[in-house]
PyMOL CGO cylinders between C-alpha atoms (Angstrom):
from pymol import cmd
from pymol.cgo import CYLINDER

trace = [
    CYLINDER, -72.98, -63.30, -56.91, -76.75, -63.41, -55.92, 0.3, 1, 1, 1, 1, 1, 1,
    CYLINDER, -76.75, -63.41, -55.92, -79.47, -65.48, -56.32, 0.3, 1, 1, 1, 1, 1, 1,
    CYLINDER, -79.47, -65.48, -56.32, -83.37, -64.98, -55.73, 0.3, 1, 1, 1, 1, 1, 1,
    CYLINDER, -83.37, -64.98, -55.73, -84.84, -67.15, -52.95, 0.3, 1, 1, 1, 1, 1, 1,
    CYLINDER, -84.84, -67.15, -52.95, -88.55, -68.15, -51.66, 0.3, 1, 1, 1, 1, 1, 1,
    CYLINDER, -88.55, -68.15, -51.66, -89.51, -69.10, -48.12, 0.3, 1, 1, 1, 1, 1, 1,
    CYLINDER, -89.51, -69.10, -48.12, -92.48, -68.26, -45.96, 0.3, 1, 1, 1, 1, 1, 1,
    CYLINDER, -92.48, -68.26, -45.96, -94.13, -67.67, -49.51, 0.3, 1, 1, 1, 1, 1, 1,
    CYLINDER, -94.13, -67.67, -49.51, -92.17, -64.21, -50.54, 0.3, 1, 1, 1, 1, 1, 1,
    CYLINDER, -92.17, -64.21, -50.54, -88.83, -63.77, -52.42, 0.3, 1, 1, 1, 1, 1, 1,
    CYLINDER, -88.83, -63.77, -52.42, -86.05, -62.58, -51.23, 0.3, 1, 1, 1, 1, 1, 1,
    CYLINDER, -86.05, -62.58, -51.23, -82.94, -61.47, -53.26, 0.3, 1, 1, 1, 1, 1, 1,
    CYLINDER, -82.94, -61.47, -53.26, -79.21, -62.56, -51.12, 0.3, 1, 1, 1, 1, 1, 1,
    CYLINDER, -79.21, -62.56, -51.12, -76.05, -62.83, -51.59, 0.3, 1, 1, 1, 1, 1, 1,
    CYLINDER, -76.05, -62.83, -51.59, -72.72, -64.23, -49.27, 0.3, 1, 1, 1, 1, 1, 1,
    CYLINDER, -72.72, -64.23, -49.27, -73.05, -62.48, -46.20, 0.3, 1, 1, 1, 1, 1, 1,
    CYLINDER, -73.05, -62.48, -46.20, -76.11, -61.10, -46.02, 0.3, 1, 1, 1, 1, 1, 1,
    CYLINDER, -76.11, -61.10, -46.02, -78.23, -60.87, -42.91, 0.3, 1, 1, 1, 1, 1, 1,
    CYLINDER, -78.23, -60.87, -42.91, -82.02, -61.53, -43.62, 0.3, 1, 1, 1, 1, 1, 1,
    CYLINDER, -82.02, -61.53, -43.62, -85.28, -61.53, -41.46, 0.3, 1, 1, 1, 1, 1, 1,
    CYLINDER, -85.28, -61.53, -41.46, -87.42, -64.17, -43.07, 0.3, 1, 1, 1, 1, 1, 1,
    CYLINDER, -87.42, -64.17, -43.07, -90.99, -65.88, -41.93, 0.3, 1, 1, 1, 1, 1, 1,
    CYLINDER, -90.99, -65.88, -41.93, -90.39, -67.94, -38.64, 0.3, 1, 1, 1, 1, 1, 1,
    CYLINDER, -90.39, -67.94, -38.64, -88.31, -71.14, -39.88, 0.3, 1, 1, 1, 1, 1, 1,
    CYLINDER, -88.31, -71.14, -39.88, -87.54, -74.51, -37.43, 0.3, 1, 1, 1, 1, 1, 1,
    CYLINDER, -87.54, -74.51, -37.43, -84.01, -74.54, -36.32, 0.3, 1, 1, 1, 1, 1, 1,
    CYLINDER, -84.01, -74.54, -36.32, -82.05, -73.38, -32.99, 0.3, 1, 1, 1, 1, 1, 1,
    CYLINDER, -82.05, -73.38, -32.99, -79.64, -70.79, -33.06, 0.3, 1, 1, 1, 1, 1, 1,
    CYLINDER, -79.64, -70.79, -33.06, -76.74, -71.53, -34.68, 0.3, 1, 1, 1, 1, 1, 1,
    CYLINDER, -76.74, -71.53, -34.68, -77.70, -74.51, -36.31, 0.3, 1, 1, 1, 1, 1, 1,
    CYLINDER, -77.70, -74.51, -36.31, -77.82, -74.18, -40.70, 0.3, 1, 1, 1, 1, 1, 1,
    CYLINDER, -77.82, -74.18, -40.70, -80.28, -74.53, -43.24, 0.3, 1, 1, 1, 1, 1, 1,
    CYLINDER, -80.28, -74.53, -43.24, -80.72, -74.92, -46.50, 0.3, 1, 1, 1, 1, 1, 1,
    CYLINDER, -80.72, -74.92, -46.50, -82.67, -73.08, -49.56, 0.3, 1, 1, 1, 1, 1, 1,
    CYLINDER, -82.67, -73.08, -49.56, -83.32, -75.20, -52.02, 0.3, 1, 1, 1, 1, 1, 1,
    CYLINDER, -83.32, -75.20, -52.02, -85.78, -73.69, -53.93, 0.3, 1, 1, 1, 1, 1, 1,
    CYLINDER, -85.78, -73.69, -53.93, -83.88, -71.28, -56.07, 0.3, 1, 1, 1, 1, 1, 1,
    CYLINDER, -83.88, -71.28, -56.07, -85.85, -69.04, -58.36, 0.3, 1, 1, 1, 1, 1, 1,
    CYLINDER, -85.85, -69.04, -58.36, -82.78, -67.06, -59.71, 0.3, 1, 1, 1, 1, 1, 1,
    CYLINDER, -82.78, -67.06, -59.71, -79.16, -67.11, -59.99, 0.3, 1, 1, 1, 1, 1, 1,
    CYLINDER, -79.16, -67.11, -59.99, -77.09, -64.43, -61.13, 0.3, 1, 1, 1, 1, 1, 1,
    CYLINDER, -77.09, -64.43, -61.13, -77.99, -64.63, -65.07, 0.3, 1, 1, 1, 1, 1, 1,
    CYLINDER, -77.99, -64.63, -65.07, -79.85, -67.63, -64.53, 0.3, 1, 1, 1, 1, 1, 1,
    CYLINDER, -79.85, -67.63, -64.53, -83.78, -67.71, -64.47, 0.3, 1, 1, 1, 1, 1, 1,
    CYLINDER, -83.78, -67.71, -64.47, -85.47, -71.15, -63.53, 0.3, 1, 1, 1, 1, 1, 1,
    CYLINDER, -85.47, -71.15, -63.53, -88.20, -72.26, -64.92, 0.3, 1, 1, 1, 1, 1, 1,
    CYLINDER, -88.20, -72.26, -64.92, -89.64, -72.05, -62.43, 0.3, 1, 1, 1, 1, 1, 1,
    CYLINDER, -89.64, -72.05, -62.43, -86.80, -73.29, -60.17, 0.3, 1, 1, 1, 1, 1, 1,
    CYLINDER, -86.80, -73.29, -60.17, -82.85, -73.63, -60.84, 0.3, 1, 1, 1, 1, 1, 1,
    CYLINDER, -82.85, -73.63, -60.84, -81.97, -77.19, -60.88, 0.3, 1, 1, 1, 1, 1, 1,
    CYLINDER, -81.97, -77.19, -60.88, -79.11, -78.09, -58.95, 0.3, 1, 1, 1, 1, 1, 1,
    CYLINDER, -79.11, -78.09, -58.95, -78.77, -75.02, -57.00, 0.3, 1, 1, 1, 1, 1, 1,
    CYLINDER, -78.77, -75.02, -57.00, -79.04, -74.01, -53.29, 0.3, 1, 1, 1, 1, 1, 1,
    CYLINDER, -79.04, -74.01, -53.29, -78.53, -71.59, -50.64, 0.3, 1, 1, 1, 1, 1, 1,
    CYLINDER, -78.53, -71.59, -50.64, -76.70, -72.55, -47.05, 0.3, 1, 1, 1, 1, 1, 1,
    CYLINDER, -76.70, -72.55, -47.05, -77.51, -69.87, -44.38, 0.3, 1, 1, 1, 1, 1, 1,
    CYLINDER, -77.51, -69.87, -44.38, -76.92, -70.41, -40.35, 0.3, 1, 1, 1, 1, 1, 1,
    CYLINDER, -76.92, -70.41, -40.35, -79.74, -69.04, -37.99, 0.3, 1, 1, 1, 1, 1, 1,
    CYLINDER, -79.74, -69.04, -37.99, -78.58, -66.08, -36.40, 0.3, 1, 1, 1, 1, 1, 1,
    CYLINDER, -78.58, -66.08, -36.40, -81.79, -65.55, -33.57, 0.3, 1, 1, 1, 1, 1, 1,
    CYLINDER, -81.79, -65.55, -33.57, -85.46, -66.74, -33.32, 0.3, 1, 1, 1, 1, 1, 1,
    CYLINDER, -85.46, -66.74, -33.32, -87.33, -63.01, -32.80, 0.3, 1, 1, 1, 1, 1, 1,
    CYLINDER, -87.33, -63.01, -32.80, -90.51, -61.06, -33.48, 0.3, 1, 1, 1, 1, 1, 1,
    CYLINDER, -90.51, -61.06, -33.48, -90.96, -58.08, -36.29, 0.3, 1, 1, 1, 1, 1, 1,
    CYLINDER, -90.96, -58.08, -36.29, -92.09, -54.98, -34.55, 0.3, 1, 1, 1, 1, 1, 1,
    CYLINDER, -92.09, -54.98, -34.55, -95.52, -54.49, -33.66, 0.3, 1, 1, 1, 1, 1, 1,
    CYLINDER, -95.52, -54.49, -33.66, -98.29, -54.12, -36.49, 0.3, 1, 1, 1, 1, 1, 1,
    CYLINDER, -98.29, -54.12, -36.49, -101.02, -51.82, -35.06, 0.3, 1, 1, 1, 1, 1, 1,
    CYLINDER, -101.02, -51.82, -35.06, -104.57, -53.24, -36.61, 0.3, 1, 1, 1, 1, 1, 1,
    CYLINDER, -104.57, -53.24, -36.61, -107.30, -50.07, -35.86, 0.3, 1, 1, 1, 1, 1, 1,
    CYLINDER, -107.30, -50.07, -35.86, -111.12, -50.31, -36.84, 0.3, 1, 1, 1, 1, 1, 1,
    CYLINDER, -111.12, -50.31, -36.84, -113.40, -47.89, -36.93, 0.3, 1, 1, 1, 1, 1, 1,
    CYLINDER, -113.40, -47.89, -36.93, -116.90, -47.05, -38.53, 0.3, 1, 1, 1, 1, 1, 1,
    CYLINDER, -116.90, -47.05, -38.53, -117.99, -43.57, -38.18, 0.3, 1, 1, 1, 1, 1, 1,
    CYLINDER, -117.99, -43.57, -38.18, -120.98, -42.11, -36.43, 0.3, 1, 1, 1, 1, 1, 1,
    CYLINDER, -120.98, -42.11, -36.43, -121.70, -46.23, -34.91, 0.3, 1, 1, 1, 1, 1, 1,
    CYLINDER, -121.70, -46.23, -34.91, -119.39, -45.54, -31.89, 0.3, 1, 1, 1, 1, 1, 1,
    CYLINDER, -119.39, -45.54, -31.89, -117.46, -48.52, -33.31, 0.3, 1, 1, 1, 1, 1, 1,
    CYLINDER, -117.46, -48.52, -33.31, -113.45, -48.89, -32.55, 0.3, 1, 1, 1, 1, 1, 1,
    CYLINDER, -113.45, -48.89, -32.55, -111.75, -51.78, -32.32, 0.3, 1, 1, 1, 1, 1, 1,
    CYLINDER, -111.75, -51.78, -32.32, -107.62, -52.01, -31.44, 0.3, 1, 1, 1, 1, 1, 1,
    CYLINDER, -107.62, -52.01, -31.44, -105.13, -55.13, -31.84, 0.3, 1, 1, 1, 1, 1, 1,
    CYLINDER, -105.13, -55.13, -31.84, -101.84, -55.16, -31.96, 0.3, 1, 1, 1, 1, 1, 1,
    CYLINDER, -101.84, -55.16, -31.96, -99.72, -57.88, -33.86, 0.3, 1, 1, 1, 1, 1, 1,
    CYLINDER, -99.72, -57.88, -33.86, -96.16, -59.19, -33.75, 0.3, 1, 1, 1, 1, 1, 1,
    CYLINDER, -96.16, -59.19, -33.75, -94.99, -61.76, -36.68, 0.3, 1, 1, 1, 1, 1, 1,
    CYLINDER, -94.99, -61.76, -36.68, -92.28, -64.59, -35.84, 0.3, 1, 1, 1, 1, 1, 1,
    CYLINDER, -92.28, -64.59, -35.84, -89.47, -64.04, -37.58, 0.3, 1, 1, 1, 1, 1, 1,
    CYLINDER, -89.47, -64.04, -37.58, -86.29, -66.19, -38.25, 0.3, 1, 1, 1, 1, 1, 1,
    CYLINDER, -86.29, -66.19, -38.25, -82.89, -63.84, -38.74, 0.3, 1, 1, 1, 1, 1, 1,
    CYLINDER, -82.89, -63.84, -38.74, -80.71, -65.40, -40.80, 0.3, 1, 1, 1, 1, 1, 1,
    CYLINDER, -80.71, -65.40, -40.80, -76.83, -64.78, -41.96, 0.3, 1, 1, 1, 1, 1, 1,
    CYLINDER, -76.83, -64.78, -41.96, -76.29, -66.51, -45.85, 0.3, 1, 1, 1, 1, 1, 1,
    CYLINDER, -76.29, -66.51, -45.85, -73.61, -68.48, -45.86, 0.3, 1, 1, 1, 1, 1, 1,
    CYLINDER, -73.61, -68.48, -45.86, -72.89, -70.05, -49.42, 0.3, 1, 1, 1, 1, 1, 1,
    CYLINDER, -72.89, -70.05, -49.42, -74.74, -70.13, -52.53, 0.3, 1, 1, 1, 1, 1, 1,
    CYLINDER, -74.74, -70.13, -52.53, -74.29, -73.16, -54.42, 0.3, 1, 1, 1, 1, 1, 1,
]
cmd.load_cgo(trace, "trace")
């Protein structure tokens, strides 16, 4: 069993026991939460959404995604420019789809 969720504004396809790193969510760790916008499940397709259907999930650890190097350059201007960048991300473990 699966089903196709959206949080953070991307899609992510889960099932029972899955462990997934999704855009930074408010919640402690350990506490649960709940997906209720449900864009697929199993041989179901919403229109847009699945009425009646949800996704449980408990948050495993508040983090940050590895670093995203950002490097600029325009050639022959002696022009370079370096940032770094590290996303907030929200791991979580899916508990039940309902």
């Amino acid at each position: 069993m699966y089903a196709i969720i959206r949080t953070g504004g991307k899609q992510y396809k889960v099932s029972t026991g899955d462990i997934v790193k999704i855009e930074k969510i408010a919640g402690e760790e350990g506490s649960s939460v709940v997906f209720s916008e449900v864009l697929a499940k199993d041989d179901v397709v919403g229109t847009p959404l699945v009425s009646g259907a949800s996704v449980k999930a408990t948050i495993v650890k508040q983090a940050k995604a590895d670093k995203v190097i950002v490097f600029k350059k325009k050639r022959r201007q002696n022009y370079r420019r370096k940032n770094g960048h590290r996303q907030n991300i929200t791991i979580v473990k899916i508990a039940e789809i309902a």
